[in-house]
N, C-alpha and C positions, 0 to 999 in steps of 0.2 A: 948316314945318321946313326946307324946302328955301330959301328965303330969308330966314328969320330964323336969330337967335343962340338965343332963347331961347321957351318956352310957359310961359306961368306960369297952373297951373291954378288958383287963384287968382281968375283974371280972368277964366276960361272962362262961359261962358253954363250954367247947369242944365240939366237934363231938364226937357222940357216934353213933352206930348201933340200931336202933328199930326197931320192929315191923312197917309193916303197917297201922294197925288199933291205933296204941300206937301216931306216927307221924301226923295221920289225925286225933284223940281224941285234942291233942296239937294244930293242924293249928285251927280248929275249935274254942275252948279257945281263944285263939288268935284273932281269929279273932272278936270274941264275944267282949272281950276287948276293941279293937281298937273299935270297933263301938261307944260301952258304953264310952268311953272315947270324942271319937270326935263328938257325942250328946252334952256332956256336957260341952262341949267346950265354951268359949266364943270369939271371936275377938279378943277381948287383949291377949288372953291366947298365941296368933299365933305372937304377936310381942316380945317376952321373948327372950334372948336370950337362945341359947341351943348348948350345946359343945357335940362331939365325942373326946374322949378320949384314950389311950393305955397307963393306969398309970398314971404318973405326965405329960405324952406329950400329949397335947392339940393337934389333928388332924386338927380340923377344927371347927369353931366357927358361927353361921351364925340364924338369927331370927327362932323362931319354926317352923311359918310358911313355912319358903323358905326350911327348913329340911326337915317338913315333905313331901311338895311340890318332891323335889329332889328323895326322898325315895321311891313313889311312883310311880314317872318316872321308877325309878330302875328297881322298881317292874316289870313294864310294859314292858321295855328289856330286862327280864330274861324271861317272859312269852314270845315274841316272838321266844327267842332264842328257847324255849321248841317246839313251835309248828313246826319252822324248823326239829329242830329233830326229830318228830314225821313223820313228813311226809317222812322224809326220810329214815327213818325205816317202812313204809308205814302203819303207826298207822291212824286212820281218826281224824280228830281235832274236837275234841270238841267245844261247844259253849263257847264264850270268853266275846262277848260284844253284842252278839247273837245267834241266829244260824252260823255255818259256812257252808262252800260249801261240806260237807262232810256230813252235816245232812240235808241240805236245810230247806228252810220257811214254809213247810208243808202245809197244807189245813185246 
């Protein structure tokens, strides 16, 4: 997102089954990526436009910036969603944007 114009899902890869270790080797890449990419980032890079795509249908069209913006939001509703679940499965929540009240502030 951060250096392209456009995702066209479309062209996206399926859902497949992996491994654990296979999924977390990937998030990792990943995320190494996004980092490297939004380092190098400049200001203007974040006013480009940048389209979501499904083939020739244009989804939705909006500044790079307010995408990636957006996206990230996402991000941060699917991580709450998780931690709901977790609790209610009575998993203890991990640290998110700190410690949580499952591990407390330690000494």
């Amino acid at each position: 997102m951060v250096t392209g114009t456009v995702i066209d899902l479309a062209k996206q890869a399926k859902y497949s089954y992996e491994k654990t270790e296979t999924l977390v080797a990937r998030f990792d890449k990943n995320v190494r990526e996004a980092r490297g990419a939004l380092d190098s980032a400049k200001d203007s890079d974040f006013k480009v436009q940048w389209q979501l795509k499904h083939g020739e249908n244009v989804l939705w069209t909006a500044p790079r910036g307010e995408a990636v913006r957006s996206t990230i939001n996402h991000l941060v509703h699917h991580r709450g969603q998780l931690t709901v679940y977790l609790r209610l499965v009575d998993v203890p929540i991990p640290s998110i944007y700190g410690p949580s009240a499952d591990e407390g502030w330690g000494g």
